[in-house]
Structure formats: structure tokens, C-alpha cells
C-alpha positions, -999 to +999 in steps of 0.1 A: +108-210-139+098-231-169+081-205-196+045-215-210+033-195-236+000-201-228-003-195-196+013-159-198-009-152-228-039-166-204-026-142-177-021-116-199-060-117-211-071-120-175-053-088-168-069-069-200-102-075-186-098-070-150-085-032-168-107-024-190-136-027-158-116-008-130-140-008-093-133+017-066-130+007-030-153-019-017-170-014-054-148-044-064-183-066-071-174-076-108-137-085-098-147-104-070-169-123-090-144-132-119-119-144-091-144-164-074-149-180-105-115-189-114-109-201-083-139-223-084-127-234-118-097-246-100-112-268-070-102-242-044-126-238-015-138-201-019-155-174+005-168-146-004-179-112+008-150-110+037-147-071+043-177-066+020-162-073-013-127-094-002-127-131-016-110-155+004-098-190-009-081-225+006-065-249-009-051-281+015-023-307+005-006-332+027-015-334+065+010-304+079-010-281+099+004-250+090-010-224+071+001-192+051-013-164+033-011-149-002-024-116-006-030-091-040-055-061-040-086-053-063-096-022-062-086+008-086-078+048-086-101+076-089-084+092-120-090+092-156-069+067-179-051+086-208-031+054-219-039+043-257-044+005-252-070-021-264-079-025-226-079+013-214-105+015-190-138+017-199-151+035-166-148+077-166-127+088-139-114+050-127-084+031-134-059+007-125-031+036-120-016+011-097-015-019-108-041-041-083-052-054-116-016-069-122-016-081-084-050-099-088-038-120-121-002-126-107-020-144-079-047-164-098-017-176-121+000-184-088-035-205-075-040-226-110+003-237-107-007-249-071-039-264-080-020-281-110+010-295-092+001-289-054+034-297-036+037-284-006+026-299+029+000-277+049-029-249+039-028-220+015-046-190+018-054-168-010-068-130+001-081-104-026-083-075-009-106-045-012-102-007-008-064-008-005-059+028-017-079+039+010-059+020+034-094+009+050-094-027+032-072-048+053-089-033+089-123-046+072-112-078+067-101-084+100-133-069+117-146-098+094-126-125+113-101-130+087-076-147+112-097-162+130-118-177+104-085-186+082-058-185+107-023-183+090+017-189+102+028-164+073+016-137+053+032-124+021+023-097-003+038-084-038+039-051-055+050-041-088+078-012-098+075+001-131+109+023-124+131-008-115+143-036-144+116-060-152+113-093-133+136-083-106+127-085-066+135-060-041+132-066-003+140-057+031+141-071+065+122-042+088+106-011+077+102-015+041+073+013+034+058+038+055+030+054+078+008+075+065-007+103+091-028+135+085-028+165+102-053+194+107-038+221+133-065+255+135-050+284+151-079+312+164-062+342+168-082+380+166-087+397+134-086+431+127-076+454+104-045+450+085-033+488+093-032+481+133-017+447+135-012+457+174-049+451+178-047+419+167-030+383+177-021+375+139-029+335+131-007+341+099+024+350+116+017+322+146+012+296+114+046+306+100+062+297+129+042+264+134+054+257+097+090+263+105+089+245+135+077+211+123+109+213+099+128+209+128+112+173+141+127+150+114+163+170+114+166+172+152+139+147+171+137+113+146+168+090+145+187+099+112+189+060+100+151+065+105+133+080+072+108+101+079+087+133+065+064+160+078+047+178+050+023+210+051+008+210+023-031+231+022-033+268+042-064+278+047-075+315+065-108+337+066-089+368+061-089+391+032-068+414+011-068+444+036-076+423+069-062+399+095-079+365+096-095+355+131-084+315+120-059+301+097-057+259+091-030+238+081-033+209+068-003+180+062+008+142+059+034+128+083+059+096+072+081+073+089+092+040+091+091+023+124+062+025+152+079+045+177+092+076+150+053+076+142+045+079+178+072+104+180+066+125+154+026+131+163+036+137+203+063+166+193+039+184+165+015+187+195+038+201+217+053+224+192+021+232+179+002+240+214+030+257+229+036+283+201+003+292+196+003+298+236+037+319+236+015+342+207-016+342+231-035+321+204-056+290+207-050+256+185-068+225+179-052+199+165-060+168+149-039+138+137-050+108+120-035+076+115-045+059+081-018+037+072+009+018+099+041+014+089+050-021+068+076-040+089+089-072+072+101-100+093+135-111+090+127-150+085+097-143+059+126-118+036+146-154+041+120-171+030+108-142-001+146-141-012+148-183-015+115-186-036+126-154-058+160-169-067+149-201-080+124-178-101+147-156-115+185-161-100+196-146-066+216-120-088+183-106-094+176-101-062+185-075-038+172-083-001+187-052+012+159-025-010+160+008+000+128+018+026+104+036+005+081+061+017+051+051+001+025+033+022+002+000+014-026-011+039-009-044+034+009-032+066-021-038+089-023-078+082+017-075+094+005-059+127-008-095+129+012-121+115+042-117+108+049-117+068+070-097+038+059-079+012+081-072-018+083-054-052+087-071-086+101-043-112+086-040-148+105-014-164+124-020-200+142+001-228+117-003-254+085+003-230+071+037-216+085+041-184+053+061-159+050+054-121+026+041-106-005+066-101+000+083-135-029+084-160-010+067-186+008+039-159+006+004-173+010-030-158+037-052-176+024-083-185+057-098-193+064-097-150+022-118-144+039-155-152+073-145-129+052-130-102+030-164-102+058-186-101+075-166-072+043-168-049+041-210-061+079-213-053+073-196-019+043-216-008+069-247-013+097-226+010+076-221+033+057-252+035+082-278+027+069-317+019 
């Protein structure tokens, strides 16, 4: 990577702005606007409105006929900002808590390097996505022909980690993040009065074991080298102090890492859940949700990812065998597609606050916007070779 002053300050300013006017999910009008713009600036051919607020851009060299993708997210959080920077947000109760604004700049430094020197042999394909956090952003875009309208070999993705050192990479081949699922399970018992629970069929009790039992699916049903989670985490009854509720509902969010734990997981939590409320004579309705797939990386695109990132940074900076994480990212949905790799770029450093990501003080380091850019140029030249 050769070091330009100007450009990282350029990124750097980019960024500040981007900040200081956070959208929300398919909100992302002003952002999509200033990337347009850019991108126009630049000579790239640029379409707009894909997945309501999505910009899409191409940019051709040579006569090779395929194609890959480049994808960063837009939108921001719903929380207040409590950091104490010249570019804190200027919108109550919105903020870049996880760094999209970082992810947008990193890839408009990554479009002006191609546009500058473009030399590589086929198409590129640059995707701003809305309504990640959401994890409705990516399904929009694809209901909006993204594939078919800009079909692509490849697609790669980048996030930062404000916990790992600053402008290293971190991959894996396989699952890399996880599902996300929800729950809602309602048990109808019988109220009644607290002093003659024998007149009843107690929901509380007939939750407690429901509770209990889920425990049991990621210690005795999922793989172990598979990571996964079941979480209950909202109770809900219409009882009160001196009587039994006639309904109690729980509420959750399931994890795991491959497509068939996530298919495993929601199958068993309906047995459990079904059978124990029949063994108590209670009813249940139960409700799962799927709002984020797993993220699977393919084992040629991590290749590919780990090649571009050493000749950014050194291959002793980067460790291709990251630990799964089990966070999710709706980036997962374009892998469902084509295959494609998404990775993490770390910011932290000894003289910077260290916050994760989603904190109201979190962030992004600027010092990791000219790194990330030259990792996504260095992998449109891996992976489309002259």
C-alpha cells in the first residue's frame, strides 16, 4: 500500500460528513445522494434507487467477461451519540454506532483507486446497501433484480472491529457470523387463585420447564464444533400478585452458524415446546422467525480476501482462520447467492478509546478508510487478473 496523505485526509472528511447526518433504514436519501455523486465524479456508471435507497455502480476495463461485487452498508442505529467529536451526529436518537459510515468511505476510496489506475480485466460492481441493521436491506435489493440486472462471479464484503489491532484482517473459510431467529412461544393455561393451585393448569410453572428445556438443545442436540445459542430473554404473564395467570409469553433469539443447526434448533424448540405444554394439559403457540441467515464464506473467495490483504498489510497481519462470531450481518443473504467473503478489518490502538461497535460513544477509525480501500482495489486485481 503506498500512503497518500491526501487521500486518507479526503477519506477522513468524507467519513465526518457521512457522521454528522446518520439515516435509518431505507431513510439513507442524503447518503445515497453524496455517493451517487462521487461516483459520478469518477466516470462510474451509477443506478440508483435499487431496494429503494441502494446505489448501484459499474465500472468496465479490458474485455474479460467476468464480474464481481463490492459491497458496504449506509444506514445507521437508532440510539443517541454521546461521543465528543467535531462530527457527532447531528440527528437526535441516530448514529453511526456501527460503523456503515466507515464501510461507505472505505469503498468510495476503493472506486476513485480503480477509477484512477483501473487494472484489472472484467466488471466491477459497487453495492451501497440499505437497512442492514434490520437485516431487510440485502432481500430488497434482490427483489429489485440486483443479480439479474448486475450479474456477478464474486461478492465481497468488509466490516470493521474496534476490539482487534488496527489495520489487521480476520477471515474464515465457512460459517463466519451467525443466524439470527426470534421466537414467541404463548402458553394458555387456567388461572385461578393463587391459594388453590389444584384448580388451576399453572402457565408459570409449564414456562419454567420450557425455559429449562431449550438449555438442553445446544448442550445435547447441535454439534459441539457448531456454535450456537438459544436465549429467553422477555416473560410476559396476565397474572397478578395473589393470582395464577391464564397466559404467560416468552420471548427469545436463537444463533448458529451453519443452515442445518438453524433448521435444527427451530424443529427441536417446537417439539419441546408443544409436547411439555401437552404433558401439563396446556396449549402453546409458537412462533419463529428467521431475520438473518447465517454468513458462509467460500473457501476460494477467503483465498482470494487473504492474497489482496497481504499485499495491503503483510500476510503476518492476517489470520484466515478468525474465530466464528455470533453476531449477524444481512450481508449473508447476497452469499445465499453468489458465493463471496466477508471479513473484518480491526481499528483498535493504545492511545484511542477502545468501545464496540453499537455503543453510544463507538467511533470509526479513520486511520483503517485508506487500508480498507486499498484491500478492496488489491482484491478487484486478485480476482480479476489482466
Amino acid at each position: 500500500m503506498t500512503h497518500n496523505e491526501e487521500f486518507a485526509k479526503r477519506l477522513a472528511e468524507w467519513r465526518h460528513q457521512i457522521h454528522e447526518n446518520p439515516e435509518k433504514a431505507f431513510e439513507e436519501v442524503a447518503t445515497a445522494a453524496f455517493v451517487a455523486e462521487r461516483l459520478k465524479e469518477m466516470g462510474y456508471e451509477v443506478h440508483r434507487n435499487i431496494g429503494k435507497t441502494g446505489v448501484v455502480a459499474n465500472l468496465k476495463a479490458g474485455e474479460g467477461t467476468r464480474a464481481i461485487g463490492l459491497r458496504a452498508d449506509m444506514d445507521c442505529i437508532c440510539m443517541t451519540e454521546e461521543g465528543e467529536h467535531p462530527w457527532s451526529s447531528k440527528t437526535p436518537k441516530q448514529m453511526h454506532a456501527c460503523g456503515h459510515d466507515g464501510h461507505t468511505v472505505t469503498l468510495l476510496g476503493a472506486a476513485e483507486l480503480l477509477a484512477k489506475k483501473p487494472d484489472f480485466d472484467g466488471t466491477v460492481r459497487l453495492i451501497f446497501q440499505p437497512a442492514e441493521e434490520p437485516g431487510k436491506g440485502a432481500q430488497a435489493m434482490m427483489e429489485d433484480g440486483l443479480f439479474e440486472r448486475f450479474p456477478m462471479d464474486e461478492i465481497y464484503g468488509l466490516h470493521n472491529d474496534p476490539i482487534r489491532p488496527k489495520n489487521t484482517f480476520h477471515m474464515r473459510a465457512g460459517g463466519m457470523l451467525a443466524s439470527e431467529d426470534n421466537f414467541t412461544i404463548r402458553i394458555k393455561g387456567r388461572g385461578g387463585h393463587a391459594s388453590a393451585p389444584q384448580d388451576t393448569i399453572d402457565p408459570m410453572v409449564v414456562a419454567a420447564q420450557v425455559i429449562l428445556a431449550l438449555q438442553t438443545i445446544v448442550s445435547r442436540n447441535v454439534c459441539p464444533a457448531d456454535p450456537a445459542v438459544v436465549s429467553c430473554t422477555e416473560l410476559f404473564t396476565d397474572g397478578v400478585h395473589n393470582a395464577m395467570p391464564n397466559t404467560v409469553t416468552i420471548l427469545g433469539d436463537t444463533r448458529s452458524t451453519t443452515p442445518e443447526a438453524q433448521r435444527m434448533i427451530e424443529e427441536r424448540m417446537e417439539a419441546l415446546c408443544r409436547n411439555i405444554c401437552a404433558a401439563y394439559g396446556a396449549e402453546c403457540e409458537f412462533t419463529y422467525t428467521h431475520e438473518f441467515v447465517p454468513l458462509v464464506n467460500d473457501e476460494t473467495c477467503v483465498a482470494h480476501a487473504a492474497a489482496a490483504a497481504g499485499k495491503v498489510v503483510g500476510a503476518e497481519k492476517v489470520d484466515r482462520n478468525a474465530k466464528p462470531l455470533m453476531a449477524s450481518e444481512d450481508f449473508a443473504r447476497f452469499l445465499t447467492k453468489v458465493p463471496g467473503c466477508y471479513i473484518q478489518i480491526g481499528g483498535a490502538e493504545e492511545d484511542r478509546e477502545t468501545c464496540p461497535v453499537h455503543n453510544s460513544r463507538f467511533d470509526y477509525n479513520d486511520d483503517t478508510l485508506e487500508t480498507g480501500a486499498w484491500y478492496f482495489y488489491e482484491l478487484v486485481r486478485t480476482c480479476l487478473p489482466k
